[in-house]
N, C-alpha and C positions, 0 to 999 in steps of 0.2 A: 579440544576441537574448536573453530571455530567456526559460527555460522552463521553466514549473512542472510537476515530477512526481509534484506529491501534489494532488489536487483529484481532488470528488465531482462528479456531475451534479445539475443542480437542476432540479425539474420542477414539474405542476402542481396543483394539491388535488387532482385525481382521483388521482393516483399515491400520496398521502395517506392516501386513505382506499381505497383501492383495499389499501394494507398493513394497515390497521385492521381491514377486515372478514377479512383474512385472517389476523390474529392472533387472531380469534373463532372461526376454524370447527375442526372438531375431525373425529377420523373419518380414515377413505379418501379418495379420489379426488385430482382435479387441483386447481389454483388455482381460485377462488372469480371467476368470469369472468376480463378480460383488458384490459388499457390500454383506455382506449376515451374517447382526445381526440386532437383534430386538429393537423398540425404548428402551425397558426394558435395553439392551446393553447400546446403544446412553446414555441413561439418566444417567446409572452408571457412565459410564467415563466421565461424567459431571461436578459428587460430588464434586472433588478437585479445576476443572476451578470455579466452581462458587461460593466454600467460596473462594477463593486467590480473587477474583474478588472482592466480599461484602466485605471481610477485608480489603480492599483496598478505601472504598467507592465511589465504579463505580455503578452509576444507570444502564447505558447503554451499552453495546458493541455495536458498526460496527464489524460482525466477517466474516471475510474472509477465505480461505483454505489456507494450512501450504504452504508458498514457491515453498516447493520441489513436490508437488503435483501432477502438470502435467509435463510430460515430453518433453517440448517442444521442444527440441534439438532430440526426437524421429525420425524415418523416415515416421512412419506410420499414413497417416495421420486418419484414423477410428479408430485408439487406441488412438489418442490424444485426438478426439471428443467423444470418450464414457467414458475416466477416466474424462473430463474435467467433464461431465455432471452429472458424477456420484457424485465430489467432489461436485458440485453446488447442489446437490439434499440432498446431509448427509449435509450441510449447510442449506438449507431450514427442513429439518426438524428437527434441534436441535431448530430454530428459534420457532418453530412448539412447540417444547417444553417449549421453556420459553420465549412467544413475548413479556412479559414486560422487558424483559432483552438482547435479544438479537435481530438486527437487520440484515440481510443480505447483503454480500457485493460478488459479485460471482466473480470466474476465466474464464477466456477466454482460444479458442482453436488455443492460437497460434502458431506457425510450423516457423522454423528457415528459410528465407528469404523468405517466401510463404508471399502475400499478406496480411495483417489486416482484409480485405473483407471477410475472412474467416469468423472470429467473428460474424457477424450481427447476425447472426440467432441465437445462442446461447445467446449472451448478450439481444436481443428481448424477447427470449424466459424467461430469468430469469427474464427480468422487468417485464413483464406482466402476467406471469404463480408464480412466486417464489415471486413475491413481492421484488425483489433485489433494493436496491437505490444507488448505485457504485460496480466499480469495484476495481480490484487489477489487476495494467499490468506490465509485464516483459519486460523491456527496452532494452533484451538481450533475445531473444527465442533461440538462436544460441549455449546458456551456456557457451561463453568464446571463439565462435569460429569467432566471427566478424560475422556472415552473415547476417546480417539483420542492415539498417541504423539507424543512431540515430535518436532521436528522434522529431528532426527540420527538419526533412528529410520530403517529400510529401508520401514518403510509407507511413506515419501512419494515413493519411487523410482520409482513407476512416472510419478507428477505430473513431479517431475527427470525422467527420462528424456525425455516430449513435451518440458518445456519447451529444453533442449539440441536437439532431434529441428527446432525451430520456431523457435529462437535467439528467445526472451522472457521475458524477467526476472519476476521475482516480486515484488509488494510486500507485504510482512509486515504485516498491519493487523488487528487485534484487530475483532471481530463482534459479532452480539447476545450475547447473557449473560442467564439464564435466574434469577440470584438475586440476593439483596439484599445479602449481605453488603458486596460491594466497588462500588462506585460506578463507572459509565461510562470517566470519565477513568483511575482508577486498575485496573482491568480492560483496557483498550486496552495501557497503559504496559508493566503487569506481564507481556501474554499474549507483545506484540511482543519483553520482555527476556525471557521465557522461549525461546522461539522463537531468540533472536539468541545468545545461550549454549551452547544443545544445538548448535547448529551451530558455535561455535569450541570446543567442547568435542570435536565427535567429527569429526576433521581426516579420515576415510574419507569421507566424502559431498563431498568439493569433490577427492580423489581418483578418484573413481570417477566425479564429474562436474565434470572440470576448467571446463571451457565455463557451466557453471551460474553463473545471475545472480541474487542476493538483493537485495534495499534491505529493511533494516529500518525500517519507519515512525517519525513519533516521533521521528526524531533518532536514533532507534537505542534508544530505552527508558532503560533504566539502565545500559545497557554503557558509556557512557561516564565516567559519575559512579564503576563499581564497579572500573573498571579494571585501578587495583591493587592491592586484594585478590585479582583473578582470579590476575594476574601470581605474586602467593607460590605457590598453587596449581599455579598451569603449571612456577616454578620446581622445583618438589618433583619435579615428572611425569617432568621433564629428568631430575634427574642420578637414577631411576631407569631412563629411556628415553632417552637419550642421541638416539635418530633422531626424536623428539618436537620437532615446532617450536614455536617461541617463539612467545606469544601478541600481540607484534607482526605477525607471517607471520599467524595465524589472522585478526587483526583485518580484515588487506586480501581478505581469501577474500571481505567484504560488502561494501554500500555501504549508504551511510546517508540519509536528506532533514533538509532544514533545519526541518521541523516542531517549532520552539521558540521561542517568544516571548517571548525577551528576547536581546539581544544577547551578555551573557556565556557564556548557552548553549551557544551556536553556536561564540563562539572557542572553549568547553572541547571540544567536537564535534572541529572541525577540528584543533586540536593536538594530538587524543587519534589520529585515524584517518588522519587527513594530507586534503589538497585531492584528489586526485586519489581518495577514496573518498566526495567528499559530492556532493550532488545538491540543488538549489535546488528547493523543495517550501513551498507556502504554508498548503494545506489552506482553501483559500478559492473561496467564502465557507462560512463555519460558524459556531462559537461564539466563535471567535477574531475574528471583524468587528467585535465592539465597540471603542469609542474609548476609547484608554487617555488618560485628564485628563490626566497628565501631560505627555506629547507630540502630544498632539493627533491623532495617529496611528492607524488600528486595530492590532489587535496584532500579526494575520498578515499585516501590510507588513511581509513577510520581510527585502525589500528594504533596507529602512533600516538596518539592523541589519549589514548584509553591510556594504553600503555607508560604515559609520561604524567597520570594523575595519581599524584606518589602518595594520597590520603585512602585511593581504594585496598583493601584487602585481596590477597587471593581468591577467595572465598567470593568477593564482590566480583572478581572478573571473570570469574565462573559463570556466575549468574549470568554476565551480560553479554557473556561468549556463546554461551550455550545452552546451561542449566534455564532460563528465562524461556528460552525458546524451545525448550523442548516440554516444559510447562503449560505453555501456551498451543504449539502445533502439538496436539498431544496422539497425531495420527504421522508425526514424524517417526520413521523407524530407528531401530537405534544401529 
C-alpha cells in the first residue's frame, strides 16, 4: 500500500472565494458567512484530486486544509475559531466521501503570540467527533512577523502536551506570510527549517515529551542539505557537555516526508536521516502537478523517484510506503 502523508484537500470555487472575501474584511466579529455548497459540490471538485492521485498510485491520503486556510496572523480571535472549524469540517466530510481513500489530518486555531492552550478544544474535538489521526501546525502563526517562539520554546507545551495526551503527530508546514520580502516557496522552506532546528537544538522538549511525534514538511527544509555544519556545532556542545547527545540521536527525535522533486533529493533525505525516519508524502495535487518535459512525468510522482533508488531494499520501501506511517499515525486503521 501506499500512503501519502503530505496532501491538502481540494475543494470548490465557493471555498475560493469564500477565503477572498474573508481576506477583505477588517474589524471584530466571526467569519464572513459559512461554506455554503452541497456534498454534490465537494464531490465534483474532487474528480480531478482523485484521478492525479490514482495515476499516481496512492492508496491512501492523510489530507489536511491548504496552508493558507486559516488566518492566523488575524486579530480576531472568533474568526480564527469559526474558519479553523469550518476548514476541519469540509475536511471531514470529503473524508466522508471517499474513507477508503482519504484519511483526516485537521488545522488548529492558532492566534500569533496567544498561548497553544487555545487549540485543546478544537484539536479534542476533531479526534474524537471527526475521526482526525494528526494534525498540520504553523511554526509561525505570526506570518513573518516573529511573535510567537520557536518551536523548542515551552510556549508550545501546552499543544505537546494534548498531542502525547491523543498520541497525534504534528506536521510542520510553513502558512500564510503577511510580506513581500521572501517568496511562498522560500518562506514555507525556511519557517519549516527553522522549526526543525530549534527542536534538535533544544534536546529538553523530546525529554519531557519522549511520546511526541514531529514530521518536518518539505523533506525536512534545509536540515538535511545543512547537516554538517550543524554537526561542528553539536561537536563543540559535546566536549563542553559531555551528557549532550550527538546530533545523529537529535536527528531520529523527527521524521521527515518525501516532499522533494527530484530524485537526488530524496536519496540525500534518506542517507542523511536513515529509512526508518522518512515518510512518503507527495503534496498532490498543487504546484508540483506540472509535467516535467523531460520525463514525461509530473513532478510530485513521488513515486518514481523512490522507485528508481536501486540501493533501497524492499524491506526500505516498505517502511517509507507505509510501514513508517503507520508507526507514526498509530490511530491509522489498518
Amino acid at each position: 500500500m501506499i500512503i501519502d502523508t503530505h496532501a491538502h484537500i481540494s475543494g470548490p470555487m465557493e471555498m475560493y472565494e469564500y477565503f477572498r472575501g474573508l481576506a477583505g474584511t477588517s474589524g471584530g466579529g466571526a467569519a464572513v458567512g459559512k461554506f455554503a455548497f452541497s456534498d454534490e459540490r465537494l464531490e465534483e471538485s474532487l474528480k480531478d484530486h482523485m484521478v492525479e492521485v490514482s495515476g499516481a498510485g496512492t492508496d491512501l491520503q492523510l489530507v489536511c486544509p491548504r496552508p493558507w486556510a486559516v488566518p492566523t496572523g488575524d486579530r480576531r480571535a472568533p474568526l480564527i475559531l469559526e474558519v479553523t472549524r469550518q476548514v476541519n469540517d469540509m475536511v471531514a466530510r470529503s473524508v466522508k466521501l471517499h474513507p477508503d481513500r482519504f484519511v483526516g489530518l485537521g488545522a488548529l486555531p492558532q492566534r500569533a503570540g496567544v498561548s497553544p492552550k487555545l487549540c485543546a478544544e478544537e484539536l479534542e474535538r476533531c479526534v474524537k467527533e471527526l475521526g482526525f489521526i494528526g494534525f498540520k501546525i504553523n511554526p509561525d502563526p505570526g506570518e513573518g512577523a516573529a511573535e510567537s517562539p520557536h518551536m523548542g520554546d515551552e510556549y508550545w507545551y501546552p499543544l505537546y502536551e494534548k498531542m502525547v495526551e491523543f498520541d497525534v503527530p504534528g506536521l510542520i508546514h510553513g502558512g500564510p506570510y503577511r510580506f513581500s520580502r521572501e517568496p511562498e516557496l522560500g518562506y514555507f522552506v525556511t519557517e519549516e527549517s527553522v522549526a526543525g532546528w530549534a527542536l534538535l537544538r533544544t534536546p529538553q522538549v523530546f525529554k519531557d515529551f519522549p511520546n511526541l511525534k514531529i514530521i518536518i514538511g518539505h523533506g525536512g527544509g534545509y536540515i538535511p542539505y545543512q547537516v554538517g555544519r550543524a554537526k561542528g556545532f553539536r561537536i563543540a556542545e559535546m566536549a563542553r557537555d559531555p551528557s549532550r547527545e550527538s546530533l545523529e540521536e537529535s536527528l531520529h527525535h523527527l521524521y521527515y516526508d518525501t516532499v522533494l522533486y527530484n530524485q537526488e533529493s530524496i536519496e540525500l533525505l534518506i542517507k542523511v536521516v536513515g529509512v526508518d525516519r522518512c515518510l512518503f508524502g507527495s503534496d498532490k495535487p498543487a504546484n508540483g502537478s506540472v509535467i516535467d518535459p523531460k520525463t514525461g512525468h509530473a513532478l510530485n510522482d513521488i513515486k518514481q523517484y523512490i522507485d528508481a533508488i536501486e540501493w533501497l531494499s524492499e524491506a526500505d520501501r516498505y517502511a517509507i510506503y507505509e510501514g513508517n506511517a503507520r508507526q507514526v499515525y498509530s490511530r491509522l486503521k489498518e
